[in-house]
C-alpha positions in Angstrom: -57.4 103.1 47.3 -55.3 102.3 44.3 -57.9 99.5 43.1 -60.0 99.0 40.0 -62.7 96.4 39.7 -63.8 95.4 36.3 -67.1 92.9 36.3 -67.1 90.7 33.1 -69.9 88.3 31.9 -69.5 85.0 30.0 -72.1 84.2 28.0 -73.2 81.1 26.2 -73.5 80.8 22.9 -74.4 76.9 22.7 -77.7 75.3 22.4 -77.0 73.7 25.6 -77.2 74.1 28.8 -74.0 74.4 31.1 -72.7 74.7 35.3 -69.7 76.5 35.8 -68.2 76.3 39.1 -65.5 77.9 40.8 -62.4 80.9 39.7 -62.3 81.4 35.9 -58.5 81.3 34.6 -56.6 84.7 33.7 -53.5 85.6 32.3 -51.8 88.7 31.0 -51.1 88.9 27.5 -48.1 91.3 25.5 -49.4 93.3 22.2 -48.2 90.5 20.5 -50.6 87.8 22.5 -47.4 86.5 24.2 -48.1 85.5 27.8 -46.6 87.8 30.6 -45.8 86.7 34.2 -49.3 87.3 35.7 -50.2 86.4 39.7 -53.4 85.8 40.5 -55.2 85.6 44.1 -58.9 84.5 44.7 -59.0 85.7 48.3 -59.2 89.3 47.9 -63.1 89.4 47.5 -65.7 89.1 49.9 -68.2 86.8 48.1 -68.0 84.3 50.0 -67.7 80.4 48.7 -68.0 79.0 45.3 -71.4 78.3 43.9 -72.8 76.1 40.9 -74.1 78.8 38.6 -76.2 77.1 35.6 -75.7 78.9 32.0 -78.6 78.3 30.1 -78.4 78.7 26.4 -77.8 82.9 25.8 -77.4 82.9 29.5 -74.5 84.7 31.8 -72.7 83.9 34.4 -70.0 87.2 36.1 -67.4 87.7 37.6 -64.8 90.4 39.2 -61.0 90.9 38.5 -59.2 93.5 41.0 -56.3 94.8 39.9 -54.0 96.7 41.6 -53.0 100.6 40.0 -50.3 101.7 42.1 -46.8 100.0 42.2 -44.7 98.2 44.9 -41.3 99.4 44.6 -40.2 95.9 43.7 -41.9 95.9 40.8 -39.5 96.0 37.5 -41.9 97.7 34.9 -44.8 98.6 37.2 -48.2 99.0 35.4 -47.5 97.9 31.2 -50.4 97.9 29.5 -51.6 94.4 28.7 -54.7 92.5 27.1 -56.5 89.8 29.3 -57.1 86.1 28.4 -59.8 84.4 30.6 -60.6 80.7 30.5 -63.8 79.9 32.0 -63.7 77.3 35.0 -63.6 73.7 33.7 -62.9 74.6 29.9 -59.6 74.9 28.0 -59.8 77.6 25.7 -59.1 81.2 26.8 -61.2 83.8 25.8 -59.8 87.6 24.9 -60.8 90.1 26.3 -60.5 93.4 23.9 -60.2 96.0 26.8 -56.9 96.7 27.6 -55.8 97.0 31.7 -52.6 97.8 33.3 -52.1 95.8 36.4 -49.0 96.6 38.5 -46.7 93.9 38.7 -48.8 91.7 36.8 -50.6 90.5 40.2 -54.4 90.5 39.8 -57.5 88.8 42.1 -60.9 87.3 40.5 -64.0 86.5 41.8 -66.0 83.4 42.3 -68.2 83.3 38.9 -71.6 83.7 40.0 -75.0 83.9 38.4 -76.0 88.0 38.7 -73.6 90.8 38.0 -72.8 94.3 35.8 -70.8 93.2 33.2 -68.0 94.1 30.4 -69.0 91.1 28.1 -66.3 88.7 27.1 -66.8 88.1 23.0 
């Protein structure tokens, strides 16, 4: 109760083939793109272990992102509305995503990335 779980896909776009492995990056972004405080967990899930997933040219790879929708009472402005920037495992560039989510207290929890999924594509 109080949870929302959003499945998103990466997909790629290069001629070549690709493994990801492991938790993709995230962070919270202001309306302005600036970064907010963001906490994020990996054990919330019950996925069980990382696992290579190969991402074949066009391919997709998914993962989940938890985030809470009731606030603590510590929490100073409990649920802002804020844009997501992901950054694939192993890569340095952060991907936006358009869709707009209002974690409380900035704390969030992601998936493994595995190979099969529903998805909200990444662009």
């Amino acid at each position: 109760m109080g949870q929302r779980f959003i499945t998103y896909g990466i997909r790629n776009r290069s001629a070549v083939a690709c493994t990801l492995f492991g938790f993709p990056g995230v962070h919270l972004l202001d309306a302005h793109g600036g970064v907010l405080p963001t906490v994020v967990g990996h054990g919330y899930f019950d996925t069980g272990p990382a696992t290579r997933v190969l991402l074949r040219p066009g391919g997709w790879a998914f993962f989940t992102l938890q985030e809470g929708v009731n606030p603590y009472d510590t929490d100073p402005q409990p649920c802002p509305t804020v844009t997501l920037a992901i950054t694939p495992p192993n890569q340095h560039q952060a991907l936006t995503v358009p869709e707009a989510i209002a974690p409380c207290g900035g704390r969030v929890s992601v998936s493994p990335i595995r190979s099969t999924g529903e998805l909200t594509p990444i662009r």
